[in-house]
Residue, then its C-alpha position, 0 to 999 in steps of 0.5 A: x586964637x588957641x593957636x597963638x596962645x599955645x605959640x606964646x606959651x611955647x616961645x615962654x617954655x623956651x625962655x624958661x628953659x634957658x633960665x634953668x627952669x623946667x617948663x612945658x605946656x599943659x592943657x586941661x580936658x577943658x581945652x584951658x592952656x598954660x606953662x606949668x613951671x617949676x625950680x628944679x633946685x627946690x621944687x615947691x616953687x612953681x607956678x602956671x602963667x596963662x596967655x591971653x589976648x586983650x581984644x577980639x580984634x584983627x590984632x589982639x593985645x596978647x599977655x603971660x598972666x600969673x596964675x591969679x590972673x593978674x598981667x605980668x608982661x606982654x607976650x612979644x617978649x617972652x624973655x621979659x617974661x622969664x625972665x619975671x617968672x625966673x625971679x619970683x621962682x628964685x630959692x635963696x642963694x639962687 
């Protein structure tokens, strides 16, 4: 499972990177993954998006949640997802 979290975060990464944005994978001592992103044109807006699978099944449900746990988009369309994130991390003007 770890592994397919850390490629959804780093399929993200990539998107967010294409929208301007900076972004890398971070992982705690704890093993706990998620994409620390931040406005490079105003640095106070950031945000960390985990991923996370819906069922322990054969064919999870993957999903990129905001920091507060809430879903935001499913995890197949990472430029969806950026897309999302790139919007709320807009400065005024951007």
């Amino acid at each position: 499972m770890g592994d397919d979290n850390f490629e959804h975060l780093k399929r993200l990464v990539s998107e967010l990177d294409a929208h301007g944005l900076l972004a890398r994978v971070v992982q705690t001592q704890g093993g706990r993954m998620f994409a620390r992103v931040i406005n490079p044109n105003a640095t106070s807006l950031s945000e960390n998006v985990t991923c996370r699978s819906t069922s322990a099944s054969d064919a999870p449900d993957w999903w990129y949640c905001w920091s507060w746990g809430e879903r935001m988009h499913k995890a197949d369309d990472p430029a969806g997802a950026a897309t999302k994130v790139a919007r709320v991390l807009a400065a005024v003007g951007e």
